[in-house]
BAKESE-636595 format. One record per residue (C-alpha): residue number from 1; residue in one letter; chain; x, y, z. Coordinates in steps of 0.05 Angstrom, whole numbers, plus 5000, padded with zeros to 4 digits. Example, Ala and Ser with C-alpha at 12.3 -4.5 7.8 and 13.67 -1.06 7.14 Angstrom:
<r 1,"a","A",<5246,4910,5156>>
<r 2,"s","A",<5273,4979,5143>>
END
This chain:
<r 1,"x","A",<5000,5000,5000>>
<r 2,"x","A",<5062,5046,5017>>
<r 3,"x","A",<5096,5045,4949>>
<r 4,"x","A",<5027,5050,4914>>
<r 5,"x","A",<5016,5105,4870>>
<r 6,"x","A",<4963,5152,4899>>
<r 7,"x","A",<4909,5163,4853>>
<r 8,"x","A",<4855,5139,4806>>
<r 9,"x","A",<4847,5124,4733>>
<r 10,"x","A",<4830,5156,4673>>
<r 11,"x","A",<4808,5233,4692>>
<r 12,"x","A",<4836,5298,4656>>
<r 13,"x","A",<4892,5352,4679>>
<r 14,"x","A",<4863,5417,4671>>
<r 15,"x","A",<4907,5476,4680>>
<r 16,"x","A",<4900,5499,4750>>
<r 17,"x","A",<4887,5568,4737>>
<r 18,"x","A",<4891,5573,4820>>
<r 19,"x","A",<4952,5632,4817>>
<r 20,"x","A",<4904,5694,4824>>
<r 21,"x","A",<4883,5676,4901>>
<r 22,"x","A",<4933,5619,4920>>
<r 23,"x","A",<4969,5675,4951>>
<r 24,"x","A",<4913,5721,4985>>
<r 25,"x","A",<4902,5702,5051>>
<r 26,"x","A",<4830,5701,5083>>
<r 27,"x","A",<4789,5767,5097>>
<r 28,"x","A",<4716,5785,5111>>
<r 29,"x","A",<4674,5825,5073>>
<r 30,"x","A",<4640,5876,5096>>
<r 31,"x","A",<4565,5863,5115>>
<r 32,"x","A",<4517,5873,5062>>
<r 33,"x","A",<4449,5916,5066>>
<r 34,"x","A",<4406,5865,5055>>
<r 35,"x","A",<4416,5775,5059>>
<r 36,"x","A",<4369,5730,5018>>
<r 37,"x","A",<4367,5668,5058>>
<r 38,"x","A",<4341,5615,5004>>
<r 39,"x","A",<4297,5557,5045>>
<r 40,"x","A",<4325,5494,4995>>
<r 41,"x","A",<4408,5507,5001>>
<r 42,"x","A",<4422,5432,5012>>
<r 43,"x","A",<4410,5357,4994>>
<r 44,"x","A",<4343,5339,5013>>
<r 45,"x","A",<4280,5372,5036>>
<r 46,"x","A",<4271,5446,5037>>
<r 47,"x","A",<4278,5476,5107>>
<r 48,"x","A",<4211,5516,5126>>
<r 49,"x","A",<4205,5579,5151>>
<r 50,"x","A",<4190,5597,5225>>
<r 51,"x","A",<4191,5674,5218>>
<r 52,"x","A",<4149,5724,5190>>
<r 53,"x","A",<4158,5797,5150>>
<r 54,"x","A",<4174,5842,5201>>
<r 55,"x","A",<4210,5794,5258>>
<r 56,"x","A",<4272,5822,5293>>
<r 57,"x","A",<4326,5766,5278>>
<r 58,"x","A",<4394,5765,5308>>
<r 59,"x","A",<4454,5730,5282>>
<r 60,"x","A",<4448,5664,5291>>
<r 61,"x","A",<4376,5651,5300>>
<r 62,"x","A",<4334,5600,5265>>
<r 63,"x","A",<4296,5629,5220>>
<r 64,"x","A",<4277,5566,5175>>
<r 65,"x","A",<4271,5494,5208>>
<r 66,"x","A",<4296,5433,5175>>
<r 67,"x","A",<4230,5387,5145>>
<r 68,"x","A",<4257,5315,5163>>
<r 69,"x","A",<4318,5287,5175>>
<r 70,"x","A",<4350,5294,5098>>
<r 71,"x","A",<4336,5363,5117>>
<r 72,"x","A",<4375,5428,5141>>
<r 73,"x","A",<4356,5487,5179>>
<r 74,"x","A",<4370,5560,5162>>
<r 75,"x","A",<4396,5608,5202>>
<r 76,"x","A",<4395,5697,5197>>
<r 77,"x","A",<4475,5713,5174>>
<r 78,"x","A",<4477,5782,5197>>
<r 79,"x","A",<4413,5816,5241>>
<r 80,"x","A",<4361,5856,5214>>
<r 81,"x","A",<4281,5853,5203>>
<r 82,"x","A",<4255,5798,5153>>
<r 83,"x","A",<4234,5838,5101>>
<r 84,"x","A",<4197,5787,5068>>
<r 85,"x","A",<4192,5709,5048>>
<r 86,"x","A",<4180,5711,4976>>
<r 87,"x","A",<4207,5681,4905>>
<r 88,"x","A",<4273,5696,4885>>
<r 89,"x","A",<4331,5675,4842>>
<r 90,"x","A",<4366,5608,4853>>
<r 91,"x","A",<4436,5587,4839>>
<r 92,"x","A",<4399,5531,4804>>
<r 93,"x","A",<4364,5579,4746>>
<r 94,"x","A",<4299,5574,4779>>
<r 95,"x","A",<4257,5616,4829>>
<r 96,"x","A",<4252,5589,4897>>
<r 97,"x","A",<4227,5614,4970>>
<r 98,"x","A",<4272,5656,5011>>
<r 99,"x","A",<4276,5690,5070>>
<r 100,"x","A",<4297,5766,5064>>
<r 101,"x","A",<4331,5798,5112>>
<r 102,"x","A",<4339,5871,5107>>
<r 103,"x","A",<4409,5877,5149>>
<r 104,"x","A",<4405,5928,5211>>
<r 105,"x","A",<4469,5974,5184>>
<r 106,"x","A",<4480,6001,5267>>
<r 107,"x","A",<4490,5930,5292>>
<r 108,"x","A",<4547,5911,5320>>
<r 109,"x","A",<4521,5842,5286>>
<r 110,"x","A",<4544,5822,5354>>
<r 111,"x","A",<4502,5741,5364>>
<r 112,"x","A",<4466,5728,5422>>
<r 113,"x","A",<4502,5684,5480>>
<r 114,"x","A",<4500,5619,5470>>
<r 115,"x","A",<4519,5562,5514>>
<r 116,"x","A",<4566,5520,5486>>
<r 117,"x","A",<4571,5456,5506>>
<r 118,"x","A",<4630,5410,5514>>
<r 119,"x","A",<4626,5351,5456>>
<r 120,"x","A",<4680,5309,5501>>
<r 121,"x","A",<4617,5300,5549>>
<r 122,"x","A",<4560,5283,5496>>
<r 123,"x","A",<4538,5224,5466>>
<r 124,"x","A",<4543,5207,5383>>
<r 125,"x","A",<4472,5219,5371>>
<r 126,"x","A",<4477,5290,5414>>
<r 127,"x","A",<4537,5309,5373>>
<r 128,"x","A",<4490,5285,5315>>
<r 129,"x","A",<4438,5335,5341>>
<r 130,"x","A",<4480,5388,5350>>
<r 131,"x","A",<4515,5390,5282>>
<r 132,"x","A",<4439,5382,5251>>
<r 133,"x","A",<4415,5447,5295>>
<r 134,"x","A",<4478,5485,5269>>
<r 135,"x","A",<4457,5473,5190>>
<r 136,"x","A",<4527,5445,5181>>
<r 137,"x","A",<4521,5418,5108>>
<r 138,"x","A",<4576,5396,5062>>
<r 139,"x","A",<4618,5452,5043>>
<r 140,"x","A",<4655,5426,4982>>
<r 141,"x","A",<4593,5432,4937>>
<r 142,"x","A",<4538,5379,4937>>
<r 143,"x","A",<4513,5407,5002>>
<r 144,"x","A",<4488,5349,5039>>
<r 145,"x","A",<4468,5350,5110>>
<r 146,"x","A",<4534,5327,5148>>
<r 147,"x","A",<4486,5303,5211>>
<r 148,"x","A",<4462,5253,5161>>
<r 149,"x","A",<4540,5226,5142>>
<r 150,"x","A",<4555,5230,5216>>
<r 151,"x","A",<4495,5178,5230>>
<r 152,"x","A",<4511,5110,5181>>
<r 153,"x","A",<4462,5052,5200>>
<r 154,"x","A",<4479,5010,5260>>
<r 155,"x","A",<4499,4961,5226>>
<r 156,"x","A",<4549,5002,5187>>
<r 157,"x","A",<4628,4983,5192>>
<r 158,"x","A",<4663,5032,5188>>
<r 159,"x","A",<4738,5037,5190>>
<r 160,"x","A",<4769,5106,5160>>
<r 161,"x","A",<4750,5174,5157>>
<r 162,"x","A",<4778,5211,5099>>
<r 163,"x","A",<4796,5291,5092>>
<r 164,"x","A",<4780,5312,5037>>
<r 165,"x","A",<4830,5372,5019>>
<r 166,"x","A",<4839,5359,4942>>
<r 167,"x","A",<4802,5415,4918>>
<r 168,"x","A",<4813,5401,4846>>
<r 169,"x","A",<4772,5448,4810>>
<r 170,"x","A",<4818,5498,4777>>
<r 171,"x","A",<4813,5572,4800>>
<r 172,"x","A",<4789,5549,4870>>
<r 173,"x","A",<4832,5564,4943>>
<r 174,"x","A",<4768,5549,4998>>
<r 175,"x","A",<4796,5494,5016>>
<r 176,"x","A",<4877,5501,5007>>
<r 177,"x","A",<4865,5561,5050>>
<r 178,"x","A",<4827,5539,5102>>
<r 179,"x","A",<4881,5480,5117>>
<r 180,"x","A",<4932,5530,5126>>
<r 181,"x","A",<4907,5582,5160>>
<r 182,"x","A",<4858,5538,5204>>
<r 183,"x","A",<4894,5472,5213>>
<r 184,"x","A",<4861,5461,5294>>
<r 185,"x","A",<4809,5478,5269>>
<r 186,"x","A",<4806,5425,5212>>
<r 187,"x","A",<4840,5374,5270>>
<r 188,"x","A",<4790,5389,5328>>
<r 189,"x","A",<4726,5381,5271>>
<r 190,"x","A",<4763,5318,5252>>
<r 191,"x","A",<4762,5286,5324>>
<r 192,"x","A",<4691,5302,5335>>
<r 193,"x","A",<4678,5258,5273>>
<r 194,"x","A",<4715,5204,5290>>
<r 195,"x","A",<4691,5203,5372>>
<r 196,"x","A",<4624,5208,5334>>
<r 197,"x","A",<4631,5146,5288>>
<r 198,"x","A",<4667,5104,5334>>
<r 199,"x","A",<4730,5107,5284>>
<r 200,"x","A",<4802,5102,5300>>
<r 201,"x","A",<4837,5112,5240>>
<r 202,"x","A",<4828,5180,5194>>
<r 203,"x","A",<4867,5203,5132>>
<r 204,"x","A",<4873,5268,5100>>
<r 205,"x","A",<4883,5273,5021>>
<r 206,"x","A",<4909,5335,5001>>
<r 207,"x","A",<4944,5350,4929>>
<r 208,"x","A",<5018,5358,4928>>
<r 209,"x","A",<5001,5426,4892>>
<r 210,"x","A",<4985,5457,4961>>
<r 211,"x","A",<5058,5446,5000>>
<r 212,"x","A",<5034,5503,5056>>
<r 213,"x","A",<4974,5455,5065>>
<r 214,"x","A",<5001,5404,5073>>
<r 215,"x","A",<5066,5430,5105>>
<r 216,"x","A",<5008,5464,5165>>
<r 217,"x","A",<4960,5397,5172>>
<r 218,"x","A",<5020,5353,5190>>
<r 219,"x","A",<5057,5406,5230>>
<r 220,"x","A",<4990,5404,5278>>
<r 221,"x","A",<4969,5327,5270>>
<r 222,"x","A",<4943,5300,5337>>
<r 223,"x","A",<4999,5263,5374>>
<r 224,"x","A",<4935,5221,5409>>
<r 225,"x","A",<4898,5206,5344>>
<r 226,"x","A",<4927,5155,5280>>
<r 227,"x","A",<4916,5212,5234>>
<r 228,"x","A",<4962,5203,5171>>
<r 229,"x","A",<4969,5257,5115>>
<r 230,"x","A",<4972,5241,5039>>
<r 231,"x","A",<4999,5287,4989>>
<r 232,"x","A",<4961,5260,4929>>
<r 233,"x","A",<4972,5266,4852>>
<r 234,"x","A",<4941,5330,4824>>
<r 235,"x","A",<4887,5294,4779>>
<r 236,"x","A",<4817,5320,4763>>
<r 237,"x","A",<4773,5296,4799>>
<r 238,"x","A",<4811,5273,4850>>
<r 239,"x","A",<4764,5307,4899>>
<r 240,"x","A",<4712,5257,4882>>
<r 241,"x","A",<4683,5214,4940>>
<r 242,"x","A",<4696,5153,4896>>
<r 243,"x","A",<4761,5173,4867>>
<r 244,"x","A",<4787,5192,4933>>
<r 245,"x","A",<4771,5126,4966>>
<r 246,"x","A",<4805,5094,4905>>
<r 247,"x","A",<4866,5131,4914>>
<r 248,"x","A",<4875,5125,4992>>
<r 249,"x","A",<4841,5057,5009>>
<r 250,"x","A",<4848,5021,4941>>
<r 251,"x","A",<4773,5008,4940>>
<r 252,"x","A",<4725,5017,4885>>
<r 253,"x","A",<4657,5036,4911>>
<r 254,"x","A",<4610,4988,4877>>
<r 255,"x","A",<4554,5018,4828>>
<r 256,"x","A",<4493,5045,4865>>
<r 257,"x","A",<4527,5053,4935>>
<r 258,"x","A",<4559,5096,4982>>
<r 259,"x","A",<4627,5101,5008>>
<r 260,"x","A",<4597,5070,5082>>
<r 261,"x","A",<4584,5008,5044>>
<r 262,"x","A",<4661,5001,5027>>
<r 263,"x","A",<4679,5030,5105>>
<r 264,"x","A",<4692,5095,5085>>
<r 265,"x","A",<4664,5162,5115>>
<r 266,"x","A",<4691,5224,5064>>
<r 267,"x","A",<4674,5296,5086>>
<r 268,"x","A",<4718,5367,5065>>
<r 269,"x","A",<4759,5404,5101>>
<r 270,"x","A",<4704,5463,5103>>
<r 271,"x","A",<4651,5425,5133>>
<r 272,"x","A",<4696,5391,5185>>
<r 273,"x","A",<4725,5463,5204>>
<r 274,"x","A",<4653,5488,5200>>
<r 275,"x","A",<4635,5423,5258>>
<r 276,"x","A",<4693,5454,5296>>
<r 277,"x","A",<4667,5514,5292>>
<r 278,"x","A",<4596,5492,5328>>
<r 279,"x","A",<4630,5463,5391>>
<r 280,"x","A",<4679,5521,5399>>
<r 281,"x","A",<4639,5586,5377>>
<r 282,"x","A",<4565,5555,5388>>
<r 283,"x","A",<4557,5591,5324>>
<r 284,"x","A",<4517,5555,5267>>
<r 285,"x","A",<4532,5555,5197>>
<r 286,"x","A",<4517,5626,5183>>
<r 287,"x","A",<4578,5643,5134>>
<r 288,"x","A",<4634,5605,5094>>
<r 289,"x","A",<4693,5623,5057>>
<r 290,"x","A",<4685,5633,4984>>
<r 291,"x","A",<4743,5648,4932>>
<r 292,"x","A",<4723,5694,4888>>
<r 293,"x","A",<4777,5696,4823>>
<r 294,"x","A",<4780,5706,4749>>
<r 295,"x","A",<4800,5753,4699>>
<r 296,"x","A",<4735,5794,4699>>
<r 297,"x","A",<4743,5815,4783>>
<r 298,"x","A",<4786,5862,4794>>
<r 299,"x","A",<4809,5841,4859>>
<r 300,"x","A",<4807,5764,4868>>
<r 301,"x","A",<4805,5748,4939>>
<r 302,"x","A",<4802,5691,4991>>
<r 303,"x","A",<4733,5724,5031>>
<r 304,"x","A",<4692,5709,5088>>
<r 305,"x","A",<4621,5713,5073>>
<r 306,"x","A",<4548,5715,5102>>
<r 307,"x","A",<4499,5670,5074>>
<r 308,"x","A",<4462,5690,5021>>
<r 309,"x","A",<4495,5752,5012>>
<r 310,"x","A",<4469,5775,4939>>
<r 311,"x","A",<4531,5753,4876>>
<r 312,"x","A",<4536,5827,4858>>
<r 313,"x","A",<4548,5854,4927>>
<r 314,"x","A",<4606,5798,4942>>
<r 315,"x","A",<4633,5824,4868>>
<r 316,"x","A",<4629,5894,4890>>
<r 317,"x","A",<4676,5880,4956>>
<r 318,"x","A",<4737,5851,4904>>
<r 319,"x","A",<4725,5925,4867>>
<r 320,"x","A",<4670,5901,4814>>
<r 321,"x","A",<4682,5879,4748>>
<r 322,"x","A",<4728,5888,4700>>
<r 323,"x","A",<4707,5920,4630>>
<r 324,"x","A",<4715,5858,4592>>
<r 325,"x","A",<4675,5809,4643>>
<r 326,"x","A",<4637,5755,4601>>
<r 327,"x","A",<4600,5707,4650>>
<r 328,"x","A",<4587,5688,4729>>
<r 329,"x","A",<4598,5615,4740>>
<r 330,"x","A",<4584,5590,4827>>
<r 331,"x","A",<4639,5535,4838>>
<r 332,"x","A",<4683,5505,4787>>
<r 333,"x","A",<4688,5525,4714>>
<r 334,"x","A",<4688,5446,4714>>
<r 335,"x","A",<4619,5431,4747>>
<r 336,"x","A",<4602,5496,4765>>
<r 337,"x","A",<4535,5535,4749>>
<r 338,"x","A",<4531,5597,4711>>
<r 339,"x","A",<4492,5650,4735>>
<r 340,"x","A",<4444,5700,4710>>
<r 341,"x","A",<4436,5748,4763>>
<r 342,"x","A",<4472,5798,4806>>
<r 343,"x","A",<4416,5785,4856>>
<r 344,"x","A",<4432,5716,4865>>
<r 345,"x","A",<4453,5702,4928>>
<r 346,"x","A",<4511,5659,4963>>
<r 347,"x","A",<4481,5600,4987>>
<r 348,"x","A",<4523,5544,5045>>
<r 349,"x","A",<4547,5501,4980>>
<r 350,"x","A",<4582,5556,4944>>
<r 351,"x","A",<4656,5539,4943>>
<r 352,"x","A",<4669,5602,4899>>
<r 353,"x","A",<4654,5655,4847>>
<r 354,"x","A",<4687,5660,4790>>
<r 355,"x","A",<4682,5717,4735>>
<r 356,"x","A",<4707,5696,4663>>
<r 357,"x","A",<4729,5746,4619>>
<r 358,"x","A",<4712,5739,4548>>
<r 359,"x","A",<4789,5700,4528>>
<r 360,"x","A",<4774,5659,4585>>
<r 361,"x","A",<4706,5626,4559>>
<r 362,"x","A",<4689,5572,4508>>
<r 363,"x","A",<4657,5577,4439>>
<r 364,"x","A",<4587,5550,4443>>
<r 365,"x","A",<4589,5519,4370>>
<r 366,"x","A",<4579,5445,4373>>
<r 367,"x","A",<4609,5398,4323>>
<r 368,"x","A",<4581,5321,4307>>
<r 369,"x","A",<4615,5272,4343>>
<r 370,"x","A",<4678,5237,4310>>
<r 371,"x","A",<4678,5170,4350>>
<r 372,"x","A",<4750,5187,4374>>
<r 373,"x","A",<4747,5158,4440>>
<r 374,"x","A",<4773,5207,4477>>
<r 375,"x","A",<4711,5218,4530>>
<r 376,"x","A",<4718,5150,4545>>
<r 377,"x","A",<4798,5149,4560>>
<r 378,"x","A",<4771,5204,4610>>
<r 379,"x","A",<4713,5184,4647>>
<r 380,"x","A",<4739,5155,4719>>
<r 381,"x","A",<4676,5116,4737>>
<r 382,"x","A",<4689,5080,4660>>
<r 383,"x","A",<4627,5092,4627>>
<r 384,"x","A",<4612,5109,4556>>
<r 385,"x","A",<4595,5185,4544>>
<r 386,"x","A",<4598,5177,4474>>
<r 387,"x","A",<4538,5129,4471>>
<r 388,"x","A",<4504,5163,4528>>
<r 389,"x","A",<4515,5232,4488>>
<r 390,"x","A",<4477,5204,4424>>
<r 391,"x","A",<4419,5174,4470>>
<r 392,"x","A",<4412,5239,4493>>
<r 393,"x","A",<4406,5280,4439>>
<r 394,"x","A",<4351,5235,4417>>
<r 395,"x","A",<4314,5225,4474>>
<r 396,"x","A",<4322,5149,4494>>
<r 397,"x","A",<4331,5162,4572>>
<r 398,"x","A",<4310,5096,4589>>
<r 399,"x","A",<4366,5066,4555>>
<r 400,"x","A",<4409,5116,4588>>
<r 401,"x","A",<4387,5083,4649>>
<r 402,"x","A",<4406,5017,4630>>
<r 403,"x","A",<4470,5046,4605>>
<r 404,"x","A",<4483,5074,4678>>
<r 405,"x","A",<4474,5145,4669>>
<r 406,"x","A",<4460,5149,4753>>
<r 407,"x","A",<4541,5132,4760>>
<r 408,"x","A",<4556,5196,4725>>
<r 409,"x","A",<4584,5239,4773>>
<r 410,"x","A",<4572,5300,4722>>
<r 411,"x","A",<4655,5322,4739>>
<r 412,"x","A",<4645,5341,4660>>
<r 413,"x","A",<4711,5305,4643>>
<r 414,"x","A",<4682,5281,4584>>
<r 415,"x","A",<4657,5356,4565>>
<r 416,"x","A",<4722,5379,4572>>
<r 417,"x","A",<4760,5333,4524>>
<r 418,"x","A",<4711,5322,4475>>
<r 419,"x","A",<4746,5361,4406>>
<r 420,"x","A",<4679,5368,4383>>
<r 421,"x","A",<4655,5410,4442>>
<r 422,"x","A",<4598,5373,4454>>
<r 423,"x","A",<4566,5390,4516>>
<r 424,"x","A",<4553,5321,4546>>
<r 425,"x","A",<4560,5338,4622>>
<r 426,"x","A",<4502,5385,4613>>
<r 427,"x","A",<4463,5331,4574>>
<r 428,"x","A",<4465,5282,4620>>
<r 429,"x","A",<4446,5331,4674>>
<r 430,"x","A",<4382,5352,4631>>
<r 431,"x","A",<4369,5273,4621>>
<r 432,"x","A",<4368,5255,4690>>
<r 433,"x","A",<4314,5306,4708>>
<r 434,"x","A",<4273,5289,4646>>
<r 435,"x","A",<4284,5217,4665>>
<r 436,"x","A",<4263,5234,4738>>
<r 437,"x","A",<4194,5270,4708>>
<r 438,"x","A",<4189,5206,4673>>
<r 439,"x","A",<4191,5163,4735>>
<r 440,"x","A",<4143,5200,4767>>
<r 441,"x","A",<4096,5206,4716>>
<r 442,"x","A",<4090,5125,4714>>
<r 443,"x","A",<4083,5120,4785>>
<r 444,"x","A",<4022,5178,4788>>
END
C-alpha cells in the first residue's frame, strides 16, 4: 500500500488556473444591506420557515427549520428585520422561497450568548443533534446534510475517515486556504467525527500542489489520534468521493452505493472546520469562505462571507468587474453553474465565484461527434459518454438508464475533452431530470 501510487484512473489535467488567490490570505467582507436566505440550500427537503415579515432576527437565530431528517435548517447571517419570504433567484436557474433579511446597518452584528457545550461529554447521537441544529452541510459543493454522514446505520462498519482537501477544481483556494490558516480547526472538527463514528483511524488527502497545506496539517496532526496525511497526485477529479477512496484505500465503491458500504466516511475540510466551529463558537453555519477569482474581478480574493449575501454585492467588495467580464459561474468552471443574476445570492454550498472574461470562455458551437474515444479514456467511473451523448440527443433516457447514466458523477471530464465541444456533462444533467419526470409520471 506504501509504494502504491496515489490516485485513480483515467480523469483529465486541467490547467489549474489557481495563481490569482493561491496567495491572498482570508478576509471578511464587509456586511451587506440586505441577505436573501434561500429555504432549499442543501441535499434533501427544503427547510421551512418559522419567521414572518417584520420579525427582529439576530445573528444566529433559526429562521427556517429543517423538514425531516434529509433536511437542514436555516439560520439569519447578519441581524436585521425579515423583510419578506418571497420568490427569488436560485443558483439553480429557477425561482425558489427565501427568506429576506433587510440587514440592521448600526449592529454591532454582535450574536446572542449561547451556551456552548462541551462535545468530550455528549453522546454520538447528541453530537449528531448538535451539528443538525447548526445547519452544518457539506461545504465542498453537493451540500448534503453532514448530521446525516455522521449517522451510518447500525449496522454500518466503518473503518476510515477521509479529509478531503483535494480541491481540484481549477481557480478554486476554499479549501487550500482553510488548511493553512485553520489547521486546529480542521483537527478538532476531525476528532469530533471520528469520537462520533466510533472510528480510529482517519486520513487526510490533500494535492501535492498545496505544500503550505500540507506542510500546516501535518505540522498540527494529533499526537493522540492515528491521523496520517497524503499528498496526492494533482488529477481531476481527484476530489471525488469515489476517486478519493480509490486513491487512499484502494477500494472501488461498487455501482449504486455509498462510500459507508466500502467503510469509508469522506467529508471536506470546510465542513469539518465548520463542525469545529459549532463546539467552539456555538455559532451555526451562518457564513463560509468563498474564493472569488477570474480575469473579469478586479480584485480576486480569499473572503469570508454571510449566507446568502446577493453575487453582485460579494463582486462589489473585490472592486466590481472588470470591462471585459463575460459570464458568472458559482463553483468550478468544471461543474460549476453559471449564473444570470447579480441578485443571486451565496448559498452554504458555494465553494466560489468565478468571473470569466471573454478570452477565458468557450465557443458554444457544437460539432458532430467523430467516434475518437477520447471521453471514454477520461471518464473515471468507466462509462461510455459517447453512447450516452447520442441517446441523449435523441431522447432514449431509458436506455440511458440501462447504460448507467446514475454513476455519472457529472465532473464534466468528458465535456472537457471532447474536440467536438459537445456539451455532454450538461446533457446528462438535463436527462436525469427528464428521466426523473418520467419516473414520476409512471408512478402517478
Amino acid at each position: 500500500m506504501a509504494s502504491r501510487r496515489r490516485t485513480f484512473r483515467h480523469g483529465v489535467h486541467p490547467p489549474e488556473l489557481k495563481e490569482l488567490t493561491e496567495k491572498e490570505a482570508i478576509r471578511r467582507m464587509p456586511f451587506p444591506d440586505e441577505v436573501v436566505l434561500p429555504l432549499s440550500q442543501h441535499t434533501g427537503a427544503p427547510a421551512k420557515p418559522i419567521v414572518s415579515e417584520g420579525d427582529r432576527v439576530e445573528r444566529g437565530d433559526k429562521v427556517a427549520a429543517a423538514d425531516g431528517f434529509i433536511s437542514s435548517p436555516v439560520h439569519a447571517s447578519a441581524s436585521g428585520t425579515v423583510a419578506g419570504i418571497d420568490l427569488w433567484p436560485h443558483p439553480d436557474g429557477t425561482y425558489k422561497p427565501a427568506v429576506r433579511i433587510a440587514v440592521d446597518r448600526y449592529s454591532a452584528q454582535a450574536p446572542r450568548p449561547r451556551i456552548v457545550p462541551r462535545w468530550e461529554g455528549l453522546s454520538p447521537q447528541e453530537i449528531v443533534q448538535a451539528v443538525q441544529e447548526a445547519g452544518v452541510v457539506g461545504l465542498g459543493g453537493a451540500a448534503f446534510p453532514t448530521h446525516v454522514k455522521l449517522s451510518p446505520p447500525p449496522d454500518t462498519e466503518l473503518d476510515a475517515v477521509i479529509i478531503n482537501g483535494c480541491e481540484c477544481e481549477p481557480y478554486l483556494t476554499t479549501d487550500h486556504h482553510i488548511m493553512a490558516e485553520y489547521p486546529e480547526r480542521v483537527h478538532m472538527g476531525l476528532r469530533i467525527m471520528m469520537h462520533t463514528l466510533g472510528v480510529e483511524r482517519a486520513m487526510i488527502g490533500i494535492e501535492k500542489n498545496k505544500p503550505d497545506a500540507i506542510e500546516a496539517i501535518r505540522a498540527t496532526l494529533p499526537s493522540d489520534l492515528n491521523v496520517t496525511v497524503h499528498p496526492l497526485t494533482v488529477k481531476y477529479p481527484q476530489g471525488a468521493e469515489k476517486m478519493l477512496i480509490k486513491a487512499l484505500l484502494g477500494r472501488e465503491v461498487p455501482s449504486g452505493k455509498l462510500p459507508m458500504h466500502v467503510g469509508a466516511i469522506v467529508q471536506n475540510v470546510g465542513s469539518c472546520a465548520a463542525i469545529a466551529e459549532v463546539f467552539d463558537t456555538g455559532l451555526p453555519l451562518i457564513e463560509r469562505i468563498v474564493t472569488v477569482t477570474g480575469l473579469g474581478v478586479e480584485n480576486p480574493s480569499n473572503l469570508i462571507v454571510p449566507v446568502g449575501t446577493k453575487v453582485g454585492e460579494l463582486i462589489g467588495a473585490c472592486g466590481g468587474l472588470t470591462e471585459d467580464a463575460h459570464e458568472i459561474v458559482f463553483g468550478g468552471p468544471m461543474m460549476g453553474a453559471p449564473q444570470s443574476s447579480l441578485d443571486t445570492p451565496i448559498l452554504k454550498g458555494v465553494t466560489g465565484v468565478i468571473v470569466l472574461a471573454k478570452q477565458e470562455t468557450k465557443t458554444k458551437e457544437s460539432y458532430n461527434c467523430i467516434r475518437c474515444g477520447h471521453c471514454l479514456d477520461a471518464c473515471p467511473v468507466f462509462l461510455n459518454p459517447q453512447l450516452l451523448g447520442m441517446m441523449a440527443r435523441a431522447d432514449r433516457y431509458e436506455e440511458m438508464e440501462e447504460h448507467h447514466i446514475w454513476d455519472c458523477m457529472l465532473c464534466g471530464c468528458c465535456s472537457y475533452v471532447c474536440p467536438s465541444n459537445i456539451p455532454l456533462s450538461q446533457l446528462f444533467q438535463v436527462s436525469r431530470t427528464a428521466l426523473q419526470r418520467l419516473k414520476a409520471r409512471s408512478a402517478a
